[in-house]
N, C-alpha and C positions, 0 to 999 in steps of 0.2 A: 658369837657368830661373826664370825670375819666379812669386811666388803664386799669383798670378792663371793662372798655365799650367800648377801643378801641379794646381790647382781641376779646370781643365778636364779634365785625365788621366786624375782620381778620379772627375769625373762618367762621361766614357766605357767607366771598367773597370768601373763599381758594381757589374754582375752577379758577376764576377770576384771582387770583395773579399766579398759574400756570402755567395757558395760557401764561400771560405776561413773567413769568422767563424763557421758551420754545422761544418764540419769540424773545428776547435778544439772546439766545445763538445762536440761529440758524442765526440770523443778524452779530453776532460776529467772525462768524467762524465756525459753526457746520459744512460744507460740508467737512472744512479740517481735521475737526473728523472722518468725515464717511470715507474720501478718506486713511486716518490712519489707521484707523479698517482695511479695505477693504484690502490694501496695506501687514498689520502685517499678515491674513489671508493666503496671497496666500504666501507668503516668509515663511508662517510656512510649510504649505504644499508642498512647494519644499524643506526645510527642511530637515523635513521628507524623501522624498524622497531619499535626500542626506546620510544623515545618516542610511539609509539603505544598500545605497551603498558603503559607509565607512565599511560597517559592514560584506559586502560580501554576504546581500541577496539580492535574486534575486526581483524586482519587479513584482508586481500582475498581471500575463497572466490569458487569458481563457484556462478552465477546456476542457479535452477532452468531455464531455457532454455538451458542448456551441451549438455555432450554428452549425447547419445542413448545412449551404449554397448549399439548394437545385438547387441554379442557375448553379451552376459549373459543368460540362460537366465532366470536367477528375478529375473524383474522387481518393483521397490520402488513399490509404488503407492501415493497419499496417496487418501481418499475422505472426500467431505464432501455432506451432505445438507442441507436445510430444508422444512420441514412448516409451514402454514399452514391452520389448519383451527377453525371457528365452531360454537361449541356451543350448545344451546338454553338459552333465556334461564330461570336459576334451575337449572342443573346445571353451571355455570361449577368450584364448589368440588369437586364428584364427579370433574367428568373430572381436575381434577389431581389430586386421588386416586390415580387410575387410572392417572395418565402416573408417580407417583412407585414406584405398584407395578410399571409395565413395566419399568422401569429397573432395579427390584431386583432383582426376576427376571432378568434377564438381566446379572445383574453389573455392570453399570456406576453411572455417577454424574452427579452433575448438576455444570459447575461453577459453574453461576452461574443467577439467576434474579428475574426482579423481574415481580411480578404487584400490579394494581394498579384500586381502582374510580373510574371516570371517568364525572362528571357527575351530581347530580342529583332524585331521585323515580324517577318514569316513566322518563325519558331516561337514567337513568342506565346503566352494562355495567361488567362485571372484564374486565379485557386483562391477559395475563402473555404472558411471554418467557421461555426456557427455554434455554440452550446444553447440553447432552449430550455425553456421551464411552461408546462401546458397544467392548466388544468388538469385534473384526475378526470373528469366527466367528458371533457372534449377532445382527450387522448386519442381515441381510433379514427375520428372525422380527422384529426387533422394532421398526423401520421400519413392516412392515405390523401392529403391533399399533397402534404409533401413529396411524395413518390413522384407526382406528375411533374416535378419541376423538372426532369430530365431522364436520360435511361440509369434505372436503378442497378449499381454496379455493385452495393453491398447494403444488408440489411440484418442488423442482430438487434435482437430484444432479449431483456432477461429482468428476471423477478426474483426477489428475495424476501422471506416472509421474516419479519424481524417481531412476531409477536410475541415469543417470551422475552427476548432484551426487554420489548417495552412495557411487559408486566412487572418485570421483573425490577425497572426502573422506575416505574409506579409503586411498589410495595417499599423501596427505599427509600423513598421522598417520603411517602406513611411513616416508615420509621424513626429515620432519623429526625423530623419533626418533630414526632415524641420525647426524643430521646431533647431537643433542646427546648420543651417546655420543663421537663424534671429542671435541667442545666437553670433554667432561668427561675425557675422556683428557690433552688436548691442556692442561688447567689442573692436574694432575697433575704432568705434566713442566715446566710453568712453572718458570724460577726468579725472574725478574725481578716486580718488584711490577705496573710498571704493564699487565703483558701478563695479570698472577692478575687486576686491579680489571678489564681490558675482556671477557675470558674469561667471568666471573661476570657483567657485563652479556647477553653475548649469553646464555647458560643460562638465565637469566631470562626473556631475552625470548622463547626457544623456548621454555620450560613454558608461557609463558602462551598462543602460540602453540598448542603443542598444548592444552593445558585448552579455547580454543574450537573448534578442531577437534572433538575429542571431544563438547563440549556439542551443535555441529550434527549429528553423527551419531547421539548419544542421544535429539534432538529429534526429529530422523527417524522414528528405531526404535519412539518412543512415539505419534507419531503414524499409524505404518503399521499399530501393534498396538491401537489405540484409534481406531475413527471420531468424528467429529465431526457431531452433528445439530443443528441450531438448531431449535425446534421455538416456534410463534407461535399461543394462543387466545385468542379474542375471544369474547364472550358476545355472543350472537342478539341485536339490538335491539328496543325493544318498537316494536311496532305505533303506539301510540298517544303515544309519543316525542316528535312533532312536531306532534301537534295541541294548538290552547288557542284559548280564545275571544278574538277581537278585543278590543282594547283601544277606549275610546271619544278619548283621545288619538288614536291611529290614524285612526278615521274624523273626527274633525275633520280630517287632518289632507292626508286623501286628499280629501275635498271641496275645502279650501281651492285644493289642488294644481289637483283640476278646475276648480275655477272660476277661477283664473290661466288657464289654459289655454283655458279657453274665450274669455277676454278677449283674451289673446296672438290666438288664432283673429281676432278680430272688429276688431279694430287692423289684424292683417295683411290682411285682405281686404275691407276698406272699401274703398279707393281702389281697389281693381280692381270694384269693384260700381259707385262711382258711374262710371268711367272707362264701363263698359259701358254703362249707364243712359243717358250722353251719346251714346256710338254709336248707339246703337238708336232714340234721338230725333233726331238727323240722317238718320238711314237713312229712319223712318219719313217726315221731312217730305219728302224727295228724289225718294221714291217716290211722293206726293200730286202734287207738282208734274210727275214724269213723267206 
């Protein structure tokens, strides 16, 4: 049998000799291929994980639009307010006064604030901005105290119920906890070096793991237990803010205007004057002669 016809043998069996090359490896050792694959997979993925955490971000929580956990009886509700309201002009200093003592009273604090005089003499007003943190409990007393510091020119409230985020962020802390007591056991019984150095990476990257779990939960807690009010005064403007005598600039400058203008007028509508001028002296002679 010639080369050439054993070519052609090897092409018609190809299927044939596959199977067989398949079969060898898999006899040879292929599970400890797949268990390698397998193995390189999930170490890349804690990885990753790791090196996120080296990096100082946070791992992938649920979004406040997750679940609803309509099971949960005591629902986690976040509430946030803004107040917009214009005080008479020259008691701008009083009513903050008034807004630093509602706040006392009522426990809370301010955390920020920047008040400020814009424009002037006459024209001039104080504007400040106010951001607020109230108690949960003394939220509506002191809301409507805030109202009275001047006429309420703008008022929204709004609520978000974030209680499956925060179930859901509680059953992660549960887990992954778990998961780094095995970790900590599991380095323990290590003997070999290089399973203690990957061992001690992932511990790591689960504390840090849990440490932002934890921070979003505490962030929760303080915002369910603390509202937030943005609170907005502008002082009344005066009256006479915008009045002032013309300037004589000005009116030079408004005549000149006019009298372009009048010229512009007398350019454009010339030729339409004499144009009619000549109609009207044809018409008339036409009508003689009739």
């Amino acid at each position: 049998m010639t080369m050439k016809d054993q070519l052609l043998k090897l092409k018609e069996n190809w299927l044939l000799i596959a199977i067989l090359v398949v079969v060898v490896v898999m006899m040879s050792g292929g599970s400890n291929v797949m268990n390698k694959v397998g193995g390189v997979a999930s170490f890349a993925t804690d990885s990753m994980m790791m090196e996120q955490s080296y990096r100082g971000i946070a791992p992938p929580m649920p979004g406040y639009g997750g679940d609803f956990a309509p099971e949960v009886e005591e629902r986690v509700i976040l509430r946030t307010a803004s107040i917009g309201a214009e005080v008479e002009r020259g008691e701008f200093k009083a009513a903050e006064q008034r807004l630093r003592g509602i706040i006392s009273s009522a426990d809370g604090f301010i955390l920020n604030e920047n008040a400020n005089k814009n424009g002037e003499g006459k024209s001039s007003y104080y504007r400040g901005s106010y951001q607020l943190k109230i108690p949960l409990n003394n939220y509506e007393s002191t809301v409507e105290q805030l109202k009275t510091l001047g006429e309420v020119k703008s008022f929204n409230e709004n609520t978000i119920d974030v209680t499956g985020r925060y179930v859901s962020i509680e059953d992660e802390i549960k887990t992954e906890k778990g998961r780094l007591v095995r970790f900590e056991q599991m380095l323990k019984d290590a003997d070999r070096v290089e399973d203690k150095i990957e061992l001690t990476d992932r511990i790591y990257s689960l504390e840090r793991r849990i440490m932002h779990l934890e921070d979003s939960r505490d962030d929760i807690d303080e915002r369910v237990d603390f509202t937030t009010v943005s609170v907005s005064l502008t002082e009344e403007r005066s009256g006479y803010a915008n009045m002032h005598f013309v300037k004589f600039s000005e009116l030079v400058k408004s005549f000149v205007e006019s009298l372009s203008n009048l010229f512009r007028l007398i350019f454009v509508g010339l030729p339409w004057l004499i144009a009619l001028a000549i109609i009207a002296f044809f018409w008339k002679l036409f009508k003689r002669k009739a």
